[in-house]
C-alpha positions, 0 to 999 in steps of 0.5 A: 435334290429333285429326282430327273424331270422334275427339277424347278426352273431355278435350277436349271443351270446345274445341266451344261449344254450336253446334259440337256440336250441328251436329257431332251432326246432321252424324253424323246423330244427334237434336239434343237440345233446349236450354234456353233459357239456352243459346240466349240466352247461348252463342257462337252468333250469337243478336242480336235481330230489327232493326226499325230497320237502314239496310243489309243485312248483308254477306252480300248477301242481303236479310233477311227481315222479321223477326217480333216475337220473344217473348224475344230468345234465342227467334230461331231459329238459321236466322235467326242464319245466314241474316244472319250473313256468310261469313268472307272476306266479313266481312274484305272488309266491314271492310275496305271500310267507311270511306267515302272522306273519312273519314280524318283528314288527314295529320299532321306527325310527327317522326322519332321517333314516326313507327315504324308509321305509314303515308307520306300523301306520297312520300319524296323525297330532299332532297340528294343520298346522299351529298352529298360524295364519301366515302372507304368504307373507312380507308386513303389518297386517293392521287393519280396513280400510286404510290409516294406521298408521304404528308401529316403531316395526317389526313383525318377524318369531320365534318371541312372540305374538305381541300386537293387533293392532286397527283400523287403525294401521299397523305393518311390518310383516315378511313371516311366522310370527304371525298374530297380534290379530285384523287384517284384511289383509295383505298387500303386500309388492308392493301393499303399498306406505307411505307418508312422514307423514309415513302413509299407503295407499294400491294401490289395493283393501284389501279382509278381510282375504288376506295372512293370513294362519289360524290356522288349514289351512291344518289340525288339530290335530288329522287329519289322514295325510296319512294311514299306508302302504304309503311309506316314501319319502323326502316329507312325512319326511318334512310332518311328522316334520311339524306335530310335529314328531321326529321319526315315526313307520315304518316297519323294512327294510327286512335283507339280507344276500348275498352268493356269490358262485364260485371259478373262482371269482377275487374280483380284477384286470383283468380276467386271467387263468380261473378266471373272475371278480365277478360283482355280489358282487358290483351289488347286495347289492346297488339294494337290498337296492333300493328294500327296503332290510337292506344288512347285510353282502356279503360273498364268500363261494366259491364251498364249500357245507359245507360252505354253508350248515353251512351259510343257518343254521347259518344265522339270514338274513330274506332273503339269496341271493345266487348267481350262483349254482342253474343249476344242475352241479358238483358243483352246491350245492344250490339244494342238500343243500336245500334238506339237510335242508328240505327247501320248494321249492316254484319256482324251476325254471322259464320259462323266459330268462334269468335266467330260474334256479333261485329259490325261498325257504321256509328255516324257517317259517319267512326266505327264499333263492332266488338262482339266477343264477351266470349268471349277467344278468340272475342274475338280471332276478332273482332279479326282477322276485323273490327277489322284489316282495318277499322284496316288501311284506316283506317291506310292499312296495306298488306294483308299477302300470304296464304299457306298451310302444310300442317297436321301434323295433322288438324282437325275442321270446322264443318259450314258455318263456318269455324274459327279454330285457333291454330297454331305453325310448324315448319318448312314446316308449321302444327301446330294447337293443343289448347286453341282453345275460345272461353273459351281463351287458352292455345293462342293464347299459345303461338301463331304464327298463326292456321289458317284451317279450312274448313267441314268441316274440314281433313286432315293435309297440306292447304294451309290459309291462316295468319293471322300474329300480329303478334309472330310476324314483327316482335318484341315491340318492333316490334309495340306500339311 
């Protein structure tokens, strides 16, 4: 990455509109004037003046009352600022947002569909681990002190109580099998001969008690094995069986429902006349599912105010996704339709990049929007900034533990943004990606987190906070289960 000022003229795409021209008045050149299509459909935050919001956005100020625009593009950026949020003021919002009581009531799951799911109840051990003294390893359960007699009969897992066993007399033993009443140790396997008398002699010394599990080793019955709020994983599922549970009582997954807005979106085949492939409808329902989400349906509305009025107030989705529509264009009809409704804006915009337009609402007391924009990179911008802490909340997911790196190379800044970079980690250090314009997907694909930059950019060597990718930690499988 080459540090801000000196990027080559290929790269000139990676800065939409906004960023450029903020770079060229922090240079302290002319900005040049715009026209007016730009101002209307780019990256940048132009939504509409509200006349109608019940809440102040998150950045805590109070919006001026705003004037009657001539156009919806003609909002002047300062406007657009004033009312966007601060990157980590935006996060906390989402994450805040749910109001107490709005989240389902725990649900019922069997083992095998409870992966990712969050404990609404304490596990709590129901028998003791193990439940009958167990032999750890193969070998004899010898009784008093050697050499033994050894029974003709084996000792095996699954199997009845044996018969005790009196001094001097052993018995083969299986690996998990009950310990007979009386024993002393276990004998391994290796450290054991017999004589051709089919006595038992130990080659090492015998501690009482030796590879033996007790009954109530790990816990007893009753013991709370993890609290409520832990997160369901491949080893809690094998913990909770162990313990004696078919099902356990979780928190419902979130249910999403994904609204995929613009007409110039192909399902199939290549771009033509005007018409480009739609990567959000693929990319979205997969990383909703990483972020804990139920996806219940993927529509495509298309530039149909109607349509998308009649999905917001139909839908019985805990969350609607939207994509694209949420700038301030001719057809842009996330802002006037929330307005319709008397949604609550709770983020109306953010100040990092990409994906500055992107909004977080309020539609009932138990449901909210997240509009990102259609932008794919910006889009996932929204995805982090707003719809995980939002889904985290609502799963009861744990908030995952901040952590910086050292960037290899430089980064340039937005001058009061924050900006998103995708990154890959090498060793003890994050090496920021080429190809992190809004439009792009190609560095978040090869990506293992996402770089955190300030406003005004980052040097080679400083501390900068990652954003984790969900399949960079848990593996493909883990992640979409």
């Amino acid at each position: 990455m080459t540090a801000h000022g000196t990027r080559p003229g290929a790269e000139a795409d990676d800065l939409d509109v906004e960023e450029a021209l903020a770079l060229v008045k922090e240079a302290g050149g002319q900005e040049p004037a715009r026209p007016p299509a730009e101002r209307a459909t780019g990256d940048a935050p132009a939504t509409p003046a509200r006349e109608t919001t019940r809440a102040t956005p998150a950045t805590g100020a109070t919006p001026a009352t705003p004037a009657t625009p001539s156009a919806p593009g003609d909002r002047p950026a300062s406007e657009a600022r004033h009312r966007a949020a601060p990157w980590p003021q935006a996060r906390a919002a989402a994450a805040r947002a749910p109001r107490p009581g709005s989240r389902r009531p725990p649900v019922s799951v069997p083992l095998d569909a409870a992966l990712g799911l969050t404990l609404a109840a304490p596990l709590t051990a129901l028998t003791d681990l193990p439940s009958f003294a167990t032999s750890a390893m193969d070998g004899w359960a010898v009784a008093g002190p050697g050499p033994w007699d050894v029974r003709a009969e084996d000792v095996l897992a699954g199997h009845a109580e044996p018969g005790p066993l009196t001094d001097g007399e052993a018995v083969r033993i299986a690996t998990g099998a009950r310990i007979p009443s009386d024993t002393t140790a276990v004998l391994r396997s290796e450290h054991g001969r017999t004589d051709a008398k089919g006595a038992l002699y130990a080659t090492r010394d015998v501690v009482h008690g030796q590879d033996i599990r007790p009954r109530g080793q790990e816990c007893r019955n009753g013991d709370q094995l993890l609290p409520a709020g832990a997160l369901v994983t491949p080893a809690v599922l094998g913990l909770a069986a162990a313990a004696g549970y078919d099902t356990l009582t979780a928190v419902p997954r979130p249910r999403v429902e994904v609204l995929v807005l613009g007409d110039e979106l192909l399902t199939e085949g290549l771009p033509h006349d005007g018409l480009v492939r739609d990567a959000l409808g693929p990319l979205l329902p997969p990383w909703l599912r990483a972020l804990g989400a139920d996806v219940t349906a993927v529509r495509r509305l298309g530039d149909d105010a109607e349509a998308l009025h009649h999905a917001l107030t139909t839908s019985g989705a805990d969350v609607i996704v939207t994509t694209g529509g949420t700038a301030a264009g001719p057809l842009d009809h996330v802002h006037p339709t929330l307005r319709r409704i008397g949604a609550e804006l709770l983020v109306d915009g953010v100040k990092v990049r990409p994906g500055h337009p992107m909004l977080l609402a309020r539609l009932k007391d138990d449901q909210h929007l997240v509009g990102l924009p259609g932008n794919p990179l910006a889009a996932v911008s929204g995805l982090l900034t707003l719809a995980e802490p939002l889904l985290r909340t609502l799963a009861a997911r744990p908030a995952p533990e901040p952590y910086t790196l050292p960037l290899r190379d430089a980064v340039h800044g937005h001058p009061y943004d924050t900006r998103l970079v995708p990154a890959v980690l090498r060793g003890d250090r994050a090496v920021p990606l080429h190809y992190n314009g809004p439009a792009m997907l190609r560095g978040i694909a090869a990506a293992d987190a996402l770089a955190v930059v300030p406003p005004g950019g980052a040097r080679p060597g400083q501390e900068t906070e990652l954003l984790d990718l969900p399949w960079a930690t848990g593996g493909i499988g883990v992640c979409f289960t």
